[in-house]
C-alpha positions as CSV (number, residue, x, y, z in Angstrom):
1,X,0.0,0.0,0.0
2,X,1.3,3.6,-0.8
3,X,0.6,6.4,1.0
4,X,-1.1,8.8,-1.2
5,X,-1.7,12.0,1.1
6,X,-1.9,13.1,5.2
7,X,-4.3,15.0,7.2
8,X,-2.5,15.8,10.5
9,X,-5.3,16.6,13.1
10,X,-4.6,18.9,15.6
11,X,-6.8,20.0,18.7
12,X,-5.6,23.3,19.7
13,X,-6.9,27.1,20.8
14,X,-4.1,28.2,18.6
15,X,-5.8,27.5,15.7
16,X,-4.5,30.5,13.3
17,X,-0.9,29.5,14.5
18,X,-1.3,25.6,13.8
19,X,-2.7,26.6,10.2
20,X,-0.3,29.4,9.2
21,X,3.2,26.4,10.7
22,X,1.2,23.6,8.7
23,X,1.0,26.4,5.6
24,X,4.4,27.4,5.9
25,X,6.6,24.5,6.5
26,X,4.7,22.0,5.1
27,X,3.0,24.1,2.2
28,X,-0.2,22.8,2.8
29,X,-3.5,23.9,1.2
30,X,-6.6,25.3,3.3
31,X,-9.2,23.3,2.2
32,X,-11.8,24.5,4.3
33,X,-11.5,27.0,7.4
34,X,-14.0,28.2,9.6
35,X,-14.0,29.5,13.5
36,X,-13.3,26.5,14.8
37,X,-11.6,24.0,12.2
38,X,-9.4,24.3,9.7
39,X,-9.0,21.2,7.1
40,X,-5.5,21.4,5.2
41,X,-4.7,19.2,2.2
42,X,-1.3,18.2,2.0
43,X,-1.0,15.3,-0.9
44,X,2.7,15.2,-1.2
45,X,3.3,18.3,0.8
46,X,6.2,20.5,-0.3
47,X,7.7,17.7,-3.0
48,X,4.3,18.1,-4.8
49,X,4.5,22.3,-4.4
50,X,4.5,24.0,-8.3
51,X,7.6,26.1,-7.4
52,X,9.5,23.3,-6.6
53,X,9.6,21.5,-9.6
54,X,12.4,21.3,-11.1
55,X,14.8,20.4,-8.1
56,X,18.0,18.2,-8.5
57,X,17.6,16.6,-5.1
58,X,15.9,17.0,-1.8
59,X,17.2,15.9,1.4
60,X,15.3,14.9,4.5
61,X,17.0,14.0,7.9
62,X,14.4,11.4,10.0
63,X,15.1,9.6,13.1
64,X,12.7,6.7,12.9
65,X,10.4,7.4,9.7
66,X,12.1,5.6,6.8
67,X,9.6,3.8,5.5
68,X,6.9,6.3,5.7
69,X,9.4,8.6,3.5
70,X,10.2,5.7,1.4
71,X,6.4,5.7,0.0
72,X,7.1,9.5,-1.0
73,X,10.3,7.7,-3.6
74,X,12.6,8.8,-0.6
75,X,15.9,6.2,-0.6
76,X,18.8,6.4,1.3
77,X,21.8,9.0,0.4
78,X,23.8,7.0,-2.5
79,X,27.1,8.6,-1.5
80,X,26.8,9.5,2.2
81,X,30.3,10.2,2.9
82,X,30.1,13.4,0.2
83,X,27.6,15.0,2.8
84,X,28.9,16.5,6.2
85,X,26.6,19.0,8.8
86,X,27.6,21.2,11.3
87,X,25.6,20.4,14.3
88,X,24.7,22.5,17.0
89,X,22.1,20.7,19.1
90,X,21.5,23.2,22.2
91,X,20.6,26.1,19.4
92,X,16.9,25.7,21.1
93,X,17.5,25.1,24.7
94,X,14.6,26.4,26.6
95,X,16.8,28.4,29.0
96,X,17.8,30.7,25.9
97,X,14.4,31.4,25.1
98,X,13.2,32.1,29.3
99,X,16.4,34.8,29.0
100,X,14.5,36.6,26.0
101,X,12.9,39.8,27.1
């Protein structure tokens, strides 16, 4: 079975926030909106976006979801040791953001 599309559903009072971070990092599509519900479309999210066509590669770090990936044509790199990252994993620490005024 191949995963065609996903519907992530969300209870929140944040509801403009939720839509507008679902919008914008996973270019999803308001389907339907009203007060209290939002429905967003996401098919292949931003893969499937019309200014994105076109790109050479995409890359996608994932601790755990390989296979759902997979079902999007997603394989592992093919020459990992070309790729290196610089890694800073405290950049979000919540004491940084307590100090902000």
């Amino acid at each position: 079975m191949r995963l065609e599309s996903f519907y992530p559903i969300v209870a929140t009072d944040q509801l403009k926030a939720c839509r507008d971070f679902y919008r914008r990092w996973f270019l999803m599509e308001v389907v339907f909106e009203a007060t209290w519900f939002v429905l967003l479309s996401g098919g292949n999210g931003a893969t499937a976006h019309p200014s994105l066509q076109g790109l050479r590669r995409w890359l996608l770090a994932t601790r755990d979801a390989h296979n759902l990936y997979s079902q999007f044509g997603f394989t592992p790199l093919a020459a990992p040791s070309r790729f290196m990252e610089l890694h800073s994993p405290n950049v979000y620490a919540l004491s940084d953001l307590q100090q902000a005024p």
